[in-house]
C-alpha atoms as an extended CHARMM CRD file, in Angstrom:
* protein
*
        90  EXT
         1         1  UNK       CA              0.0000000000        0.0000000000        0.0000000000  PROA      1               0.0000000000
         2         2  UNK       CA              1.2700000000        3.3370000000       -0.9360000000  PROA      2               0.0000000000
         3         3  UNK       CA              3.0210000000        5.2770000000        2.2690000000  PROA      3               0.0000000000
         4         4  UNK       CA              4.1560000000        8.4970000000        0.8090000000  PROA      4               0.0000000000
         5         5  UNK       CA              6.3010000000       10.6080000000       -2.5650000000  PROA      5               0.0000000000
         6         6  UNK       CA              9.0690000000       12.3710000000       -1.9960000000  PROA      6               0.0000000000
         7         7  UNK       CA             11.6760000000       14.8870000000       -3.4730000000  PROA      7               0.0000000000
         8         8  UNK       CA             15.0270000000       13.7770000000       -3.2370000000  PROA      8               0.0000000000
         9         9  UNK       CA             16.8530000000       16.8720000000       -4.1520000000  PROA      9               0.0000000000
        10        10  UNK       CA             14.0080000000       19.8460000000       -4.6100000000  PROA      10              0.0000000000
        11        11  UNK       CA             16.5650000000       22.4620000000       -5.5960000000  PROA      11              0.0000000000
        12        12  UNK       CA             18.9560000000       20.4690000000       -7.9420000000  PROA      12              0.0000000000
        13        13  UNK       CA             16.6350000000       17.9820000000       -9.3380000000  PROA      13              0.0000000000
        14        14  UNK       CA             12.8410000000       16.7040000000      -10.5490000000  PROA      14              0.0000000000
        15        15  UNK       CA             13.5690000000       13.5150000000       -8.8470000000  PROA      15              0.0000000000
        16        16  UNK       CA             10.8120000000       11.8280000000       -6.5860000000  PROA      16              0.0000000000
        17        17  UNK       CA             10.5980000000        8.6690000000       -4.6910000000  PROA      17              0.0000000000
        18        18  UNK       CA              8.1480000000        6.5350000000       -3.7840000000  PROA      18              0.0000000000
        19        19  UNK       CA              7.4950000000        4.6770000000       -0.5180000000  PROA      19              0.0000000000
        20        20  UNK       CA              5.3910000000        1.6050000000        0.3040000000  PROA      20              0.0000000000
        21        21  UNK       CA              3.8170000000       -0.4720000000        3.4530000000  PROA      21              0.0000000000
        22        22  UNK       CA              4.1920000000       -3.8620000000        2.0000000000  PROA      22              0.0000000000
        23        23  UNK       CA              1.4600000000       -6.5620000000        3.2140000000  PROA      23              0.0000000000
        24        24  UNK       CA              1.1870000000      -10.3630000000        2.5250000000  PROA      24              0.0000000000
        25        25  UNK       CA              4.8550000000      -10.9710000000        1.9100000000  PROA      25              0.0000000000
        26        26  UNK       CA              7.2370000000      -14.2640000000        2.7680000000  PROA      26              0.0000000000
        27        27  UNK       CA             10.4600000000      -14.1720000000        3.0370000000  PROA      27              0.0000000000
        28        28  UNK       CA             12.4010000000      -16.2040000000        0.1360000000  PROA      28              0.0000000000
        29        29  UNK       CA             16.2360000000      -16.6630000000       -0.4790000000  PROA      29              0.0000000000
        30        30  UNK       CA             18.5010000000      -13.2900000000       -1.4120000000  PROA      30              0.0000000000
        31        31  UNK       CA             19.8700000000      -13.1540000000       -4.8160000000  PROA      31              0.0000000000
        32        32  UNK       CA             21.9790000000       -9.8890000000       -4.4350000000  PROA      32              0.0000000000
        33        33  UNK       CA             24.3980000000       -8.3300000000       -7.0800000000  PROA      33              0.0000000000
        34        34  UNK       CA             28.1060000000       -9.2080000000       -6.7940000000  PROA      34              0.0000000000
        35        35  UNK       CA             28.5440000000       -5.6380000000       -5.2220000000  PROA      35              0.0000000000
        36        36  UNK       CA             25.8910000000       -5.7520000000       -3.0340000000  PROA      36              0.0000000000
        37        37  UNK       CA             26.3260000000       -6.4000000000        1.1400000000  PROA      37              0.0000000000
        38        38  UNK       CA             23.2190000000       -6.8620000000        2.3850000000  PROA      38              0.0000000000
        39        39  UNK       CA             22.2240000000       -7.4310000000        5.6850000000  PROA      39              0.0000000000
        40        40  UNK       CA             18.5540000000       -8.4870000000        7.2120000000  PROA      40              0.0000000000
        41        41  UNK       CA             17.7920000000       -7.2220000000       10.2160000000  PROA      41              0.0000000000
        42        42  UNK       CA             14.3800000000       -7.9520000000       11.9180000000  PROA      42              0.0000000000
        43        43  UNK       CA             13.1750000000       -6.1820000000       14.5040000000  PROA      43              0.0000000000
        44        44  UNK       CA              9.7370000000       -4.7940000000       16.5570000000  PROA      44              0.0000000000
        45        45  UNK       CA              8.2780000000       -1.3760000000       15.1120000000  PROA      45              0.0000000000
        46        46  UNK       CA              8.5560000000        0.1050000000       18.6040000000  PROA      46              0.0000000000
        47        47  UNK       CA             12.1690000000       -0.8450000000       18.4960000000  PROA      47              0.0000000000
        48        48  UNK       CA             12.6390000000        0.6360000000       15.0480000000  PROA      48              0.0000000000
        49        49  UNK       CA             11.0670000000        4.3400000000       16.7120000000  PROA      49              0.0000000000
        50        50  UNK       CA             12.9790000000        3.9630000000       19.8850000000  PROA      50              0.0000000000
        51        51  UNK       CA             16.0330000000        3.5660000000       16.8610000000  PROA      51              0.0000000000
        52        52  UNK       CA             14.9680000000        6.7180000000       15.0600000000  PROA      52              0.0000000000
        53        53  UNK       CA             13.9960000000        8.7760000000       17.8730000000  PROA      53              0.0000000000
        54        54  UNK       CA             17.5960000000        8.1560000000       19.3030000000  PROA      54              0.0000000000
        55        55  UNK       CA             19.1820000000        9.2960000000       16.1090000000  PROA      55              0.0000000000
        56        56  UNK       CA             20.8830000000        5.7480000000       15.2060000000  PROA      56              0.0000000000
        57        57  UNK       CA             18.5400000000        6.2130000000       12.0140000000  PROA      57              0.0000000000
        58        58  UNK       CA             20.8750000000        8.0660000000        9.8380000000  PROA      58              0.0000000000
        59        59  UNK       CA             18.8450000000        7.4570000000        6.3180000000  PROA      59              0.0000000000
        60        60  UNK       CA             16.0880000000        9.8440000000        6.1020000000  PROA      60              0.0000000000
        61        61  UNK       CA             13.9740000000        8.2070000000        3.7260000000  PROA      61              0.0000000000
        62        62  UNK       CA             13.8840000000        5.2940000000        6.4000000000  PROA      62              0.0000000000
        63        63  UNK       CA             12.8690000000        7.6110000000        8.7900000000  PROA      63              0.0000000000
        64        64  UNK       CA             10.4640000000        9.3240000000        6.9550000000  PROA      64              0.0000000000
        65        65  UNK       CA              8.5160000000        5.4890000000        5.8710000000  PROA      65              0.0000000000
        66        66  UNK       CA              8.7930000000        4.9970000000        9.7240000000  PROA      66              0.0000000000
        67        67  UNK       CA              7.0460000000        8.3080000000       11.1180000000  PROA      67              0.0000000000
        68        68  UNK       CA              4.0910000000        8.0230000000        8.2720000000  PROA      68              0.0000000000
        69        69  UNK       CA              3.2880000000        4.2190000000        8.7920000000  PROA      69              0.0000000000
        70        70  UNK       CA              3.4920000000        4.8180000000       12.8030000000  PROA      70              0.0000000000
        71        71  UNK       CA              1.1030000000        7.8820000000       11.5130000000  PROA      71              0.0000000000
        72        72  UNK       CA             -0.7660000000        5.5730000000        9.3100000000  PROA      72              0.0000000000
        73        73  UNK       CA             -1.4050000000        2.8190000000       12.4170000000  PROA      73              0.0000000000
        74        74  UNK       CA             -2.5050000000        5.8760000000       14.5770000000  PROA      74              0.0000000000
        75        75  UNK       CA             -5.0150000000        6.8790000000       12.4790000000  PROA      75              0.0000000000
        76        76  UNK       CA             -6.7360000000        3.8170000000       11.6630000000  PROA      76              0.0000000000
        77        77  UNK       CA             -5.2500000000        4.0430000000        7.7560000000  PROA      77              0.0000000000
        78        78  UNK       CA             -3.8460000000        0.4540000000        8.1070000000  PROA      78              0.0000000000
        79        79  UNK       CA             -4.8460000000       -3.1180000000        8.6590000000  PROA      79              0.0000000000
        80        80  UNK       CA             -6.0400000000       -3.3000000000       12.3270000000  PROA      80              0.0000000000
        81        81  UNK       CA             -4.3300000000       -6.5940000000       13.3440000000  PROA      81              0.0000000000
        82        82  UNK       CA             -0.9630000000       -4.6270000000       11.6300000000  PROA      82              0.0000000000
        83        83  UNK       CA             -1.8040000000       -1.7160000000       13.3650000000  PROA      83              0.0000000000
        84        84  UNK       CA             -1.9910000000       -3.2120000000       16.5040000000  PROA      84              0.0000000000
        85        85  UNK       CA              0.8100000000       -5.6570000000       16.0250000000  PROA      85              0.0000000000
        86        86  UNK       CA              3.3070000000       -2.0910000000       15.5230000000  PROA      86              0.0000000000
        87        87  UNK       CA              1.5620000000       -0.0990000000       18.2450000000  PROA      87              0.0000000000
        88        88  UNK       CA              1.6600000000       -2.7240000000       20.6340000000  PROA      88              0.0000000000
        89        89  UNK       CA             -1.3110000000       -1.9260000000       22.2170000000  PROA      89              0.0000000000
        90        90  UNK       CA             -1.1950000000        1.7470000000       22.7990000000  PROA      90              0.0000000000
């Protein structure tokens, strides 16, 4: 489901992102490029704020996807059982 667009770079370039709240997925096997280092790390919504809100969030497009789907659960804009499952009851 669609979270939010973006400008990247306003006052250099027309570029625009796109963010998502994916639902339904599995996890499968990686396939990354030969230059890619990935690394999966899973972890509770709450912990991913308590992340952000100490500033160990660097990226700000992560930051942004996390502040509008913690909006998004708040507001009643996603799934109820996901909404509870990231608000943890509050």
């Amino acid at each position: 489901m669609h979270a939010l667009t973006f400008q990247l770079s306003n006052s250099v370039t027309d570029e625009h992102g796109q963010g998502f709240i994916a639902l339904g997925l599995t996890q499968a096997s990686a396939e990354p490029d030969e230059t890619e280092d990935l690394r999966l790390r899973r972890l509770p919504f709450r912990e991913a704020l308590d992340l952000l809100g100490s500033g160990c969030l660097p990226d700000m497009i992560t930051q942004a996807l996390l502040l509008r789907a913690y909006h998004q659960a708040r507001t009643g804009d996603l799934p109820r059982p996901l909404a509870e499952a990231m608000l943890g009851g509050n």
